[in-house]
N, C-alpha and C positions, 0 to 999 in steps of 0.2 A: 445666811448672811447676804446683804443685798449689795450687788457690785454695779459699779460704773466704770466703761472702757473708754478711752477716746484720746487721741498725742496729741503732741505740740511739739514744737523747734524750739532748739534752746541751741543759740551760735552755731547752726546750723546742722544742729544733733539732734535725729531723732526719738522720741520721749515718749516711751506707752506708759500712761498714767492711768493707775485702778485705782479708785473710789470705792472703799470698803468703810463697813463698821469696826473702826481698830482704832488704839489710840494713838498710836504712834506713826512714824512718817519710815517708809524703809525703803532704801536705794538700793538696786541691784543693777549688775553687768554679767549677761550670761554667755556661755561658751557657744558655739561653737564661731560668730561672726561678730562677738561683742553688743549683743542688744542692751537695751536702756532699756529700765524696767521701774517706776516707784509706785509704790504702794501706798496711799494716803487715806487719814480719816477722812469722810461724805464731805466734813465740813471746809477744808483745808481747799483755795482757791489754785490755782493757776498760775497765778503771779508768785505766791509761795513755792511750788513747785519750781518754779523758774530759777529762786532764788539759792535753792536747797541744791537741787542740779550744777548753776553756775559756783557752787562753793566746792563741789566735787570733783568739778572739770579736769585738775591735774591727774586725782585718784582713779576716775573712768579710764581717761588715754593712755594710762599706764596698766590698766587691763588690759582694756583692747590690744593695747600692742605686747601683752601677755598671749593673747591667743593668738592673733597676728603669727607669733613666733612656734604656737606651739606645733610638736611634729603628727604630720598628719601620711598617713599610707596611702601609696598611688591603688590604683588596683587592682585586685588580685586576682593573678593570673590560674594561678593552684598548681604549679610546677615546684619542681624540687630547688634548692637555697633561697625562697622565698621567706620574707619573715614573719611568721604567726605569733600570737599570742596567747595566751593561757594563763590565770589566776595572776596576773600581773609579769609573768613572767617572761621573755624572747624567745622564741623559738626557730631553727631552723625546717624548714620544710622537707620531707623526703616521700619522692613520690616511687612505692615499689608499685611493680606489676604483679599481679598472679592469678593465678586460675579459680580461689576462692572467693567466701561474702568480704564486700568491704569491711576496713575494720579500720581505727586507729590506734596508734601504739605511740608513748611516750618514752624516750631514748635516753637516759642519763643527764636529764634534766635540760636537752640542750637541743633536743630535736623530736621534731614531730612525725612518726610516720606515718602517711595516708596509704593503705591498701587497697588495691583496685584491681579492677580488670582491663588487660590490654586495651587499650583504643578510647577506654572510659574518657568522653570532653569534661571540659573545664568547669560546667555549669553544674554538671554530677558529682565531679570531683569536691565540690564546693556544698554540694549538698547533703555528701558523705560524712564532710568536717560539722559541719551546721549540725547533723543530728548528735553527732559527738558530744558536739560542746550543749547542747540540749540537756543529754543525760548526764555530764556533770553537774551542770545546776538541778538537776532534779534527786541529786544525791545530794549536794550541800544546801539545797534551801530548805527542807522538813527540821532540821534540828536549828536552825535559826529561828524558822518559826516557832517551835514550840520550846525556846529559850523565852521570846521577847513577848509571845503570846501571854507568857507565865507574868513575865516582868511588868507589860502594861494592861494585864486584866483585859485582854481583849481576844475575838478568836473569829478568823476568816471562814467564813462560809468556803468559800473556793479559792485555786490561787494557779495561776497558769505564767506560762514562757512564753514571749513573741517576741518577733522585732518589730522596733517601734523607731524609726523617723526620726520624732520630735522629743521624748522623754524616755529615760531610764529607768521609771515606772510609773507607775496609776495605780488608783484604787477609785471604786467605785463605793461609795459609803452605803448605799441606799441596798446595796445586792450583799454588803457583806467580801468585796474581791479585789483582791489585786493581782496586777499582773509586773513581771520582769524583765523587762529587756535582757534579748536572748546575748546582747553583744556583752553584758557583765561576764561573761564567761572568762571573758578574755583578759577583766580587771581584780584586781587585789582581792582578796576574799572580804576585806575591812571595808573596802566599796560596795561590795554584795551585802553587807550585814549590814551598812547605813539607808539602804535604798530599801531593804525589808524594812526597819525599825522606820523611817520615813514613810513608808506606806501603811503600815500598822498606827502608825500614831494619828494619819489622818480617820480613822477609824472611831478614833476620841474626838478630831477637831478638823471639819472640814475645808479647812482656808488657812493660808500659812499667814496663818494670826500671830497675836503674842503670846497668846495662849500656847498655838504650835509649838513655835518657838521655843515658851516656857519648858513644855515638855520635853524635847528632843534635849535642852538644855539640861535637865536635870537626870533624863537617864541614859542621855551619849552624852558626856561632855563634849568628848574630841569631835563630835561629827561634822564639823566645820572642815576641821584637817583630812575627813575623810573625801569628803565633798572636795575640797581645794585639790586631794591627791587624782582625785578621779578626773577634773576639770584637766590636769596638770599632761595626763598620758597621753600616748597617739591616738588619734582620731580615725577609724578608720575611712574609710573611703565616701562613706555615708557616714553622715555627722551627726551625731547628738546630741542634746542638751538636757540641764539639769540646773 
């Protein structure tokens, strides 16, 4: 599909406009700083654009000042009553000492313990939790996949963990791969199962066409609410988008 990038000011709102093969005209506002995003068929001008934007203008500032609001984490230090998160859940922080391998322990749904060794800094300590939350996703993302792999007749060459910056996932269509932001660890498991199904389906369609669209429509209904729940949570310190 053949794309065109390039913005324009609209009452003094920034506007990244892509020119695609699509029928349809689609407006988006994304997390974490409120960007303008529309998506338009090749043929659709400028001035259109303008106009479709300026009709929006209350609906956009009423995001932005959605994200504006939402809570974001200062950060993290890796000391004990700090607050971590886990499969959507709050946790408090508990930093033991001991003479063993690091290890993490989950406390009655309400605390997190980091085991360590005396003296272990903050950047270790941080790196201890990081692998943690690693091998949870690599325990709950295999039966996702091979749920939605069934569901959309489709099957990933490879599929890996990182953290990533700017998105919550990728897939690369041409290799067969998608990868998952390691920070879903931290969200809803129903955010983990939209962001798998989201990158499996671009497997079928490379552009969040209406075709996409169509799809995700027909075998996540909710995946909007999962998407809005995910936009909705704390931020952490590094920001995301989706």
């Amino acid at each position: 599909m053949n794309t065109e990038k390039h913005r324009i000011t609209v009452n003094g709102l920034s506007v990244e406009v892509v020119h695609k093969t699509i029928k349809n005209l689609h407006l988006g506002v994304y997390p974490p700083r409120g960007r303008v995003r529309v998506a338009v068929p090749m043929q659709v001008s400028d001035n259109a654009v303008r106009l479709a934007v300026v009709g929006k203008l209350g609906w956009i500032k009423r995001q932005r000042a959605r994200f504006e609001t939402q809570p974001r984490q200062s950060r993290r230090e890796m000391v004990s009553g700090e607050s971590h998160y886990f499969l959507g859940q709050r946790y408090r922080l508990r930093v033991v000492s001991h003479d063993g391998p690091p290890e993490v322990l989950v406390r009655n749904k309400s605390t997190i313990e980091l085991h360590v060794r005396r003296g272990t800094n903050a950047r270790h300590r941080e790196m201890v939790l990081q692998r943690w939350y690693r091998r949870q996703l690599k325990e709950l993302i295999p039966a996702l996949l091979e749920k939605w792999q069934t569901i959309l007749g489709v099957e990933v060459a490879a599929w890996g963990i990182k953290r990533m910056k700017t998105k919550w996932g990728s897939c690369n269509m041409n290799a067969g791969r998608i990868w998952v932001n390691l920070e879903l660890a931290k969200k809803p498991v129903q955010c983990l199962e939209y962001i798998v199904v989201h990158e499996l389906v671009h497997l079928i369609e490379r552009h969040h066409s209406d075709r996409f669209i169509s799809i995700m429509d027909h075998h996540l209904p909710q995946w909007r609410l999962h998407r809005d729940e995910l936009n909705r949570l704390p931020l952490g310190h590094a920001t995301w988008e989706y």
